[in-house]
C-alpha positions in Angstrom: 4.7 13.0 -20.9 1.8 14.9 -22.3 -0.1 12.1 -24.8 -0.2 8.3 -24.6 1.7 6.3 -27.2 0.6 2.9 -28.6 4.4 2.5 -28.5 5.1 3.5 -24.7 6.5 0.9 -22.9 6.0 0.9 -19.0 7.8 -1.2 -17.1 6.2 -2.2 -13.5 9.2 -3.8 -10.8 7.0 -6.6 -8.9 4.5 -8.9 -10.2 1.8 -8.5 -7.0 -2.1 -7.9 -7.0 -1.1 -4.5 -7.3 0.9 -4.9 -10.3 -2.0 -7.2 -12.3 -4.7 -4.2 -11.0 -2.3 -2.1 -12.8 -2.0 -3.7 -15.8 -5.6 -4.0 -15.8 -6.2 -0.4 -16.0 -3.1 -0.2 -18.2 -5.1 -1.6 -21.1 -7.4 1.1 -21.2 -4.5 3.3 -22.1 -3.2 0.6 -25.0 0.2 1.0 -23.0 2.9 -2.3 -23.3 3.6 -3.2 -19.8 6.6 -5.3 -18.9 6.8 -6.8 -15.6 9.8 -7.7 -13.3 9.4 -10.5 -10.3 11.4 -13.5 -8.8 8.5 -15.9 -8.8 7.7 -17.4 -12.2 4.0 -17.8 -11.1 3.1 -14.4 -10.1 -0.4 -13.2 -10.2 1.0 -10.7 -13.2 2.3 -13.4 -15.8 -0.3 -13.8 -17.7 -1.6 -10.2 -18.2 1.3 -8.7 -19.5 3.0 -7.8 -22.6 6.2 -9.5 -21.6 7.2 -11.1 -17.9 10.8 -11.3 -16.9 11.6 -13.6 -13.8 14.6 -11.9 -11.9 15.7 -10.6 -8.3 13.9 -6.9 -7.8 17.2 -6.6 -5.1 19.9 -7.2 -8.0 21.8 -4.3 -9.5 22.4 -5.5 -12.9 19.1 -7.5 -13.0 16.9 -4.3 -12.0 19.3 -2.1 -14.8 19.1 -4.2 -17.8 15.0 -4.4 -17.2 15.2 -0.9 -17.0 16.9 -0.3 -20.6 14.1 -1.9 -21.9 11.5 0.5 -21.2 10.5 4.3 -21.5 9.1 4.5 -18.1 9.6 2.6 -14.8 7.3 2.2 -11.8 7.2 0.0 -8.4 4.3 -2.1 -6.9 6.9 -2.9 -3.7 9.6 -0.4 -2.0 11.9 -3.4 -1.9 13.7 -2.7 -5.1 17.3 -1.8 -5.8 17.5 2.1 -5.7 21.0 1.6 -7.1 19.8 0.7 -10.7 17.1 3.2 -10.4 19.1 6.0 -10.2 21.7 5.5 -12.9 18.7 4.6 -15.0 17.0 8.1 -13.7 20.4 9.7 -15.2 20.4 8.0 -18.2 17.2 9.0 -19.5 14.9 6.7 -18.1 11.5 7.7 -16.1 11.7 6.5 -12.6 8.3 7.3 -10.9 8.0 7.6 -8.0 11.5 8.9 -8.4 14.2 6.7 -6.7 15.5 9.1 -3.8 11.4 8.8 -2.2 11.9 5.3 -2.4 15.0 4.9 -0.8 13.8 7.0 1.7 10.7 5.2 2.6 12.5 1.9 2.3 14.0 3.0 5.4 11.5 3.7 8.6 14.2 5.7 10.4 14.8 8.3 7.5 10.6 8.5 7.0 10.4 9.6 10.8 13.5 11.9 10.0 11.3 13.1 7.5 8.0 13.4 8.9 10.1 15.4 12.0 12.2 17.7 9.9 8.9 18.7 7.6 6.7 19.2 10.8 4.4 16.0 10.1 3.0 15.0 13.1 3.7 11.4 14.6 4.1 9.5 17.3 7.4 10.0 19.2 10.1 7.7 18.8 14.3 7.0 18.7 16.5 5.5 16.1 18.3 2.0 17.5 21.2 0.8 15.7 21.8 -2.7 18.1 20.3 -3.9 21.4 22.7 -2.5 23.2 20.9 0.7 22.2 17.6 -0.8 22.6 18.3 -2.3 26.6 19.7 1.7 27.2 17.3 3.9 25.8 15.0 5.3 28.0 13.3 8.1 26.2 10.2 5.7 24.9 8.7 4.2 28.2 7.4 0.9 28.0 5.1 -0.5 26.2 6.4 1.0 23.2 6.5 -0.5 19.7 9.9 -1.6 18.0 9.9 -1.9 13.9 12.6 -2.9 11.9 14.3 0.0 9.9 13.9 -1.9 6.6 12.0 -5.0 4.8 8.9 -4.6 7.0 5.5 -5.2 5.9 2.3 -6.7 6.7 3.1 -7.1 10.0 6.7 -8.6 9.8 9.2 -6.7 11.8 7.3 -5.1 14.1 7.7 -6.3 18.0 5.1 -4.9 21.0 7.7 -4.2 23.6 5.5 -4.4 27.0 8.4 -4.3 29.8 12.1 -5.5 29.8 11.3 -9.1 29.8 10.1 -9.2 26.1 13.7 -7.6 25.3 15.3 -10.9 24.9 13.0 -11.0 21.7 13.4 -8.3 20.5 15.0 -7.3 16.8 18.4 -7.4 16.8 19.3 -5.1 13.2 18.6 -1.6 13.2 15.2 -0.1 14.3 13.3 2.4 15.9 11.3 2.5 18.9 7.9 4.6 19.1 5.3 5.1 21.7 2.4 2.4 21.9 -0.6 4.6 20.3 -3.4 4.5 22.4 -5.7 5.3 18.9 -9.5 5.5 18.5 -9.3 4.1 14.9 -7.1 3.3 11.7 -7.2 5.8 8.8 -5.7 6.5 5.9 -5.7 8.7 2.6 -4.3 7.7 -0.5 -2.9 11.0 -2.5 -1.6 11.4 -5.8 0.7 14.0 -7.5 1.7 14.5 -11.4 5.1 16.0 -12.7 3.2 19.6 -13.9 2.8 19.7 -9.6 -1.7 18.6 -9.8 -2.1 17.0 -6.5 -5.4 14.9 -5.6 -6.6 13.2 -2.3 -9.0 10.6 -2.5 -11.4 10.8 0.3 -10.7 9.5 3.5 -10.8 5.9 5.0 -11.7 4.1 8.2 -10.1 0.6 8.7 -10.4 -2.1 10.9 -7.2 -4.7 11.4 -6.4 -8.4 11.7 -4.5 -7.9 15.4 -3.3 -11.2 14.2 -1.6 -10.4 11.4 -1.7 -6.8 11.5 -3.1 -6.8 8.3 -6.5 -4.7 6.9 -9.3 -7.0 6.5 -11.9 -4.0 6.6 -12.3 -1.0 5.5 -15.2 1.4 5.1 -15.2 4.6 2.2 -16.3 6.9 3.0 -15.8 8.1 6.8 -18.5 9.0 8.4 -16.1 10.9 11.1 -16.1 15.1 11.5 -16.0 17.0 8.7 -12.6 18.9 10.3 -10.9 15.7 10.6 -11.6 14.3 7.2 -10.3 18.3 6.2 -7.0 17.9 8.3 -6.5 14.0 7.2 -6.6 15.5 3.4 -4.6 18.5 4.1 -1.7 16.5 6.0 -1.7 13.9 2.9 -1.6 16.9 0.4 1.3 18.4 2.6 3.7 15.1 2.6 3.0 14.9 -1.2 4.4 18.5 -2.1 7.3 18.1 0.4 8.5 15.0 -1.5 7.7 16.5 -5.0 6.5 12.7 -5.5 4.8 11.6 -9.0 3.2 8.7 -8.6 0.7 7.8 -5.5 1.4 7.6 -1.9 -0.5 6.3 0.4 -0.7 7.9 4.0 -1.6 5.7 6.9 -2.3 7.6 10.4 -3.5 7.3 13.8 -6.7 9.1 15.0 -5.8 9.4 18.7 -8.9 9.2 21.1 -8.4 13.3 21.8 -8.9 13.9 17.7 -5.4 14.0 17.0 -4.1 12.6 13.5 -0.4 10.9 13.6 1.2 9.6 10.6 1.7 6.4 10.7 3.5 5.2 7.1 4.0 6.2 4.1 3.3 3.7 0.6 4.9 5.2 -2.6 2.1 3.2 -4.1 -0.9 1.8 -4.6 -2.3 0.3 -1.9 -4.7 -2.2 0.2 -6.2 0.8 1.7 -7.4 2.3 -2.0 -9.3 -1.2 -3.5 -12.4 -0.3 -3.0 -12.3 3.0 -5.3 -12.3 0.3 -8.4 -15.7 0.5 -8.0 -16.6 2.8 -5.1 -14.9 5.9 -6.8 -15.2 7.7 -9.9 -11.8 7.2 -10.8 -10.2 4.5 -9.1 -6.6 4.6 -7.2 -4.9 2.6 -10.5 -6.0 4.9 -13.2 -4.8 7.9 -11.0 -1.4 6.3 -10.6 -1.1 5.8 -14.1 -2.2 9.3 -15.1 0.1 10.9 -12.2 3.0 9.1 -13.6 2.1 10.1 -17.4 1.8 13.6 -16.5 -2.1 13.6 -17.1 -5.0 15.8 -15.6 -5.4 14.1 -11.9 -9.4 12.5 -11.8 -12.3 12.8 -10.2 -12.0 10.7 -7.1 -15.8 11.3 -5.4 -17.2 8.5 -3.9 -19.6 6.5 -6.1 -21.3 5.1 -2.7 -20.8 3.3 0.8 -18.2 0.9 -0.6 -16.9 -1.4 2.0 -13.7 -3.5 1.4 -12.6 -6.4 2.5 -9.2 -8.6 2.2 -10.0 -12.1 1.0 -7.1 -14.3 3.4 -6.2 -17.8 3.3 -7.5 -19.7 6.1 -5.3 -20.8 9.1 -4.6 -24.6 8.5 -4.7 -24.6 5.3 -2.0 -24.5 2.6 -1.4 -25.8 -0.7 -3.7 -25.1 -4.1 -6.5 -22.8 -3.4 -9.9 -23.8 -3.0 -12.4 -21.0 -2.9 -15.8 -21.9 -1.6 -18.8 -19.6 -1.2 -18.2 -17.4 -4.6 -21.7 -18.7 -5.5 -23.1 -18.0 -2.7 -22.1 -14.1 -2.1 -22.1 -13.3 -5.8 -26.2 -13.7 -5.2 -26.1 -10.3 -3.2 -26.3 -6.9 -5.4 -23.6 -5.1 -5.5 -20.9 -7.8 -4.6 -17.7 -7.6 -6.6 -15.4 -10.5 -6.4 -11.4 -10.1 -7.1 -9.4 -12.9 -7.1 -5.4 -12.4 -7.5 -4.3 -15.4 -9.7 -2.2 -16.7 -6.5 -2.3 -20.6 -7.0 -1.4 -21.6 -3.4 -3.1 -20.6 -0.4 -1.3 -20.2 3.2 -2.3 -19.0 6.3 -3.7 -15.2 6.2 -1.8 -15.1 2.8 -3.7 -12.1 0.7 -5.6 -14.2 -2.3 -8.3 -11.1 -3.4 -10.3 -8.5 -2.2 -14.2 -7.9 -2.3 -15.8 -4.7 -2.8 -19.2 -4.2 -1.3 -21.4 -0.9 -3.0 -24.2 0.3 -1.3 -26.1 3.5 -1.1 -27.4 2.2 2.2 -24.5 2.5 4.5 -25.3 -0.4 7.3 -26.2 -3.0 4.2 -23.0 -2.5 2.7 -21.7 -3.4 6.2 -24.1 -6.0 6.7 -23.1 -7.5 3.2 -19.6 -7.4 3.9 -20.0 -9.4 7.4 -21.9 -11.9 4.8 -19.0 -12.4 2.8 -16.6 -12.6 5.6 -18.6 -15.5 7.3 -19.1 -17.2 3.8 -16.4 -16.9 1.1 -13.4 -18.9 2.5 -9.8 -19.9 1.0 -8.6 -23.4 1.9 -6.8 -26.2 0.3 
């Protein structure tokens, strides 16, 4: 797909903050976007050209949305590969193309895969039932156990410590790994287009919610070694050719405290770790996805500044309609960019927005974004 059309029509499968950043980019390209998701209220409804409310997981409900447009992309793995592929054989665009997401919808086959193509990662075993997990003996405890499939943000994953915490363990098929002893949280977002371009966007530090094991923090760009930044890139770049993937994949690894890099997972998307490149970055993670999947010259993904990121969450105790409250207060500071997801309910540590912090100063970025940490709350 060499030009843009007035007439294309891109369909997006999920109606997420990553879908309504999409579509936000989208609009540059005067592209029709059609959006898939169950929930009638998602954060995309309003933004795009036409919003269908239907299961992602149903064959016939995933196909007929399909028919409808030229091009199809995903803002969540959990989709029915099923429809994507007969719509792949009929005609339609599928990026990224359906066999990388059934293979990432699957943890097993993505340590198959990081294995077979000499990725390195932590060690691990396949579990089909605890049977298997009470035998195995290969990962000594503590060891981590995740859930094969429909993991994310922190759901289905179990810290195994000894055999007592086995009576709590997941039941459905898994994997076991060892318990990463890692100096710090990294990842590199990458993106590839169908004439074989592939870009990295620099690397990035991040710090986690142990919580809820989600990023509330993250720092662009890394201050660590030059070689390690170099490798980080290089073993991003790598996975990206050996799937052939179009689209953009984010890579999230382990820096071990002797320098090694393990992959961690792999998003065939875009992704929490790649916000801050809306404004931190010449060309931000959304526009690169869009021109990766339209065949397009990749962009120039240089850092604009210290951009420092962090993950707006709901506040424990609180659900029901949001209620933001300090907006005024860090929208005062220069260089404070405020993105609020359309999300009309607020939960516990439920994602609501993002805010991007740009400084050419590195410590008042950081300084900035411990202000808005301590001062812009979600409640209800």
């Amino acid at each position: 797909m060499k030009a843009f059309y007035g007439d294309l029509k891109l369909g997006i499968l999920g109606g997420g903050q990553l879908g309504r950043m999409l579509i936000q980019q989208a609009i540059n390209y005067n592209v029709t976007v059609k959006v898939l998701d169950p929930d009638r209220e998602a954060p995309c409804r309003k933004l795009c050209d036409e919003f269908t409310v239907g299961s992602l997981g149903d064959y016939e409900t995933v196909y007929k949305f399909g028919k409808k447009v030229d091009l199809l992309t995903i803002e969540i793995e959990k989709v029915n590969v099923d429809a994507l592929e007969q719509l792949e054989k009929e005609g339609v665009l599928v990026y990224p193309q359906p066999r990388i997401i059934r293979l990432i919808q699957d943890k097993g086959l993505q340590k198959q895969f990081f294995k077979e193509n000499n990725i390195p990662t932590a060690e691990f075993k396949v579990i089909s039932s605890i049977a298997d997990l009470k035998q195995q003996t290969d990962i000594p405890y503590p060891y981590i156990q995740k859930l094969r499939r429909d993991g994310y943000d922190g759901r289905g994953v179990y810290k195994v410590s000894d055999e007592t915490y086995l009576a709590n363990a997941f039941k459905e098929p898994s994997l076991v790994e060892c318990l990463i002893d890692f100096e710090k949280e990294i990842a590199v977002i990458v993106a590839r287009n169908e004439s074989g371009e592939v870009s990295t966007f620099p690397l990035v530090e991040m710090e986690f919610n142990s919580e809820v094991n989600l990023v509330e923090f993250l720092i662009s760009p890394s201050t660590l070694s030059f070689e390690i930044q170099q490798e980080a890139e290089r073993i991003a770049k790598k996975i990206a050719e050996d799937l052939k993937i179009v689209g953009l994949l984010a890579v999230e690894m382990f820096l071990t405290k002797d320098g090694q890099i393990l992959v961690n997972e792999l998003a065939p998307r875009p992704h929490n770790s790649g916000h801050q490149s809306i404004e931190g970055n010449v060309v931000s993670q959304f526009e690169q996805h869009l021109r990766a999947i339209f065949d397009q010259p990749m962009g120039d993904t240089a850092c604009l500044g210290n951009a420092v990121m962090i993950n707006v969450l709901g506040e424990p105790g609180f659900e029901g309609p949001a209620v933001y409250q300090g907006i005024e207060k860090i929208l005062k500071c220069p260089g404070v960019y405020v993105h609020l997801y359309g999300k009309a309910l607020t939960k516990p540590f439920r994602k609501m927005g993002h805010v991007t912090v740009v400084d050419n100063d590195r410590e008042k970025a950081i300084e900035k974004a411990r202000f808005v940490q301590k001062t812009l709350k979600v409640v209800a």
